[in-house]
C-alpha positions in Angstrom: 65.0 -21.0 8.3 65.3 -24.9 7.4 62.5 -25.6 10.4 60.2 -22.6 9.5 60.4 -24.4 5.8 59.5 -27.9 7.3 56.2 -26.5 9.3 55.1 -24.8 6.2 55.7 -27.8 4.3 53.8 -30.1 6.7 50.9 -26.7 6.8 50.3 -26.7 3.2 50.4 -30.9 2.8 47.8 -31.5 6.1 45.4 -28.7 3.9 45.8 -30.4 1.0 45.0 -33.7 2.3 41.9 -32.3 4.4 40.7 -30.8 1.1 40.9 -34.2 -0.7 39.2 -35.8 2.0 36.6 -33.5 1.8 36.0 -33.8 -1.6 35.7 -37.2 -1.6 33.1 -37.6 1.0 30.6 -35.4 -1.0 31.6 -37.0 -4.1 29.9 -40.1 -2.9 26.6 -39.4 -0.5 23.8 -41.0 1.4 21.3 -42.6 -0.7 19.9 -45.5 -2.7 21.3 -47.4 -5.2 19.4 -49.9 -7.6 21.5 -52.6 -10.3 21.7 -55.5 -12.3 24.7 -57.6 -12.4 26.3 -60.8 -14.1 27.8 -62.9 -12.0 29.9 -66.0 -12.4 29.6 -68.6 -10.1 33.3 -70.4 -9.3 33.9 -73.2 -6.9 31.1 -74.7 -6.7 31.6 -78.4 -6.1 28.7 -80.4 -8.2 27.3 -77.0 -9.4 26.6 -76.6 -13.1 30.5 -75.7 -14.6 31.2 -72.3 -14.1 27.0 -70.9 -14.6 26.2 -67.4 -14.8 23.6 -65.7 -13.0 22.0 -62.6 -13.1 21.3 -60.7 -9.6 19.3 -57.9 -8.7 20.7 -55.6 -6.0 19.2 -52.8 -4.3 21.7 -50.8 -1.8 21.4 -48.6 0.7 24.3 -46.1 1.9 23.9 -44.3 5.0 25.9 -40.9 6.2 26.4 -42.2 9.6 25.7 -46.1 10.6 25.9 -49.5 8.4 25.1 -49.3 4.7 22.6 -52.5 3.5 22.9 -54.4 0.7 20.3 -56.8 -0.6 19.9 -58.7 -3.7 18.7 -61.2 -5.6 20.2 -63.5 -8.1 18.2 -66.3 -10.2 20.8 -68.7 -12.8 18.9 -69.1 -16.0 20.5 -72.4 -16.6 18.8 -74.1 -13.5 15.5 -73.3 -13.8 13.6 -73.3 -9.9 17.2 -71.7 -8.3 17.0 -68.4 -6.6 19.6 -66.8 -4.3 18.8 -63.8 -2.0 21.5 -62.3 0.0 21.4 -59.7 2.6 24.3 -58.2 3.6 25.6 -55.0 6.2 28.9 -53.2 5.4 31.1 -49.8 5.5 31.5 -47.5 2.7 35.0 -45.9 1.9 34.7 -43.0 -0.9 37.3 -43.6 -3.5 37.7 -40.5 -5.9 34.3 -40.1 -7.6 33.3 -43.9 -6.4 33.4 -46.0 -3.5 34.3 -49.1 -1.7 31.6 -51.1 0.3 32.7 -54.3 2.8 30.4 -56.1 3.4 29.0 -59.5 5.1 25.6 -61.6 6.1 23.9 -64.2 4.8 22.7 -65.7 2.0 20.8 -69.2 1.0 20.5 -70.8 -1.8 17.2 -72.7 -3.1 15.9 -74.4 -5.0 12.4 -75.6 -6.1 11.8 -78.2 -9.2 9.1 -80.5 -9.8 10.4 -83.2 -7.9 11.3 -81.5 -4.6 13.0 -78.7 -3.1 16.2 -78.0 -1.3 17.4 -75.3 0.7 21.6 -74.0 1.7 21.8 -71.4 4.4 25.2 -69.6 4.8 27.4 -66.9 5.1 29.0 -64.5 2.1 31.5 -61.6 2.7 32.8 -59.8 0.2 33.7 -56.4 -1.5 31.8 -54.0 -3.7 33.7 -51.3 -6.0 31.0 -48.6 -7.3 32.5 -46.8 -10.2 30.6 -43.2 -11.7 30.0 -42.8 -15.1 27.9 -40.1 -14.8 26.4 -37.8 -12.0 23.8 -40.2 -10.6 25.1 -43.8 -12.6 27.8 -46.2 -12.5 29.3 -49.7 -12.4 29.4 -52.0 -10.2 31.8 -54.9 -9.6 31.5 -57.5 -7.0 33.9 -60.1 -5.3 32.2 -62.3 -2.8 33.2 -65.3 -1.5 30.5 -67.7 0.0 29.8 -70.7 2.7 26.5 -73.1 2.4 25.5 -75.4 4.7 22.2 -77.7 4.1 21.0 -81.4 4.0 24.4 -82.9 5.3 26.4 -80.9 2.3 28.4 -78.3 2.3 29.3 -75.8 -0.2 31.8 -72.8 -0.8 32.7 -70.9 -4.2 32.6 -67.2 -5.2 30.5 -64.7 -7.7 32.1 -62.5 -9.2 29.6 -59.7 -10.8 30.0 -56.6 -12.7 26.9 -54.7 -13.8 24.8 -51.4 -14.3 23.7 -49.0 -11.1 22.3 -46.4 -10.1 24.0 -44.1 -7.9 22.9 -42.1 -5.3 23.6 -38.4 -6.7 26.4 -35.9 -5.2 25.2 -32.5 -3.5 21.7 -33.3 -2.6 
C-alpha cells in the first residue's frame, strides 16, 4: 500500500507541475514590446555623479529562437550624449511576467560643439517584465557595462525601471 501511495503521490505532483508550466508559457507569448525607462548610471569613473538617463526600448520575444532587445538612452544632463544598445537574450516566463538574459553591445557617444567622441563595448544584463494589466507592464533593468575608446576605458551599470508594453496572452 505505502508504494502504491508514493506513485500516486509523485502522479498527481508531475501533473501539477506540467500544468503550471503550461500556464506560464502562455501567460507570457511571442510578440513586441515597446517602453520607456529611467535609468541611473553607477560607476562611471569621470562621468557626471550618479546622472540619470532616459532610454527607449523596443523588444522583441520570439516562441522559438533569441529574443532582441534594442534601445536607446539619451542623459538630459549632457547634452550631445546618446547610448544605443542592442542586445540578444532568453526569455524565462515567471508567473504572469518574465525574465530576459541578455547580452551585445552597446557605445556610447557623444557629439558637442567642440568635437566628438565615441566608446564601443559590451553590456550583459537581466530584464524582469512585470504585468499590470493584460497587454502592460513594468520593466526593470540590471545591466552591467564595458567601454573601450580613445585609450580609456570605462565600466559602470544602469539600473532602469519603466513603463512597457507587453505583448498580449492568447493571441
Amino acid at each position: 500500500m505505502p508504494r502504491f501511495r508514493t506513485c500516486l503521490t509523485l502522479l498527481v505532483a508531475t501533473s501539477v507541475v506540467q500544468g503550471i508550466a503550461q500556464a506560464q508559457a502562455s501567460s507570457f507569448v511571442s510578440g513586441d514590446a515597446v517602453g520607456v525607462t529611467v535609468q541611473a548610471v553607477t560607476g562611471f569613473e569621470g562621468f557626471a555623479d550618479d546622472p540619470l538617463a532616459v532610454g527607449l526600448h523596443f523588444t522583441f520575444f520570439r516562441a522559438s529562437g533569441p529574443d532582441f532587445d534594442f534601445g536607446i538612452a539619451i542623459v538630459p544632463a549632457i547634452l550631445g550624449l546618446l547610448a544605443p544598445d542592442v542586445g540578444i537574450g532568453h526569455t524565462f516566463p515567471v508567473g504572469s511576467g518574465a525574465l530576459m538574459l541578455k547580452a551585445g553591445p552597446s557605445a556610447v557617444l557623444l557629439v558637442t560643439g567642440m568635437g566628438s567622441a565615441g566608446w564601443w563595448g559590451l553590456h550583459g544584463g537581466a530584464i524582469a517584465f512585470l504585468r499590470l494589466a493584460r497587454d502592460f507592464g513594468i520593466r526593470l533593468e540590471v545591466t552591467p557595462r564595458w567601454y573601450s575608446g580613445d585609450g580609456e576605458q570605462l565600466s559602470g551599470a544602469t539600473f532602469g525601471i519603466g513603463l512597457t508594453s507587453l505583448p498580449t496572452p492568447g493571441r
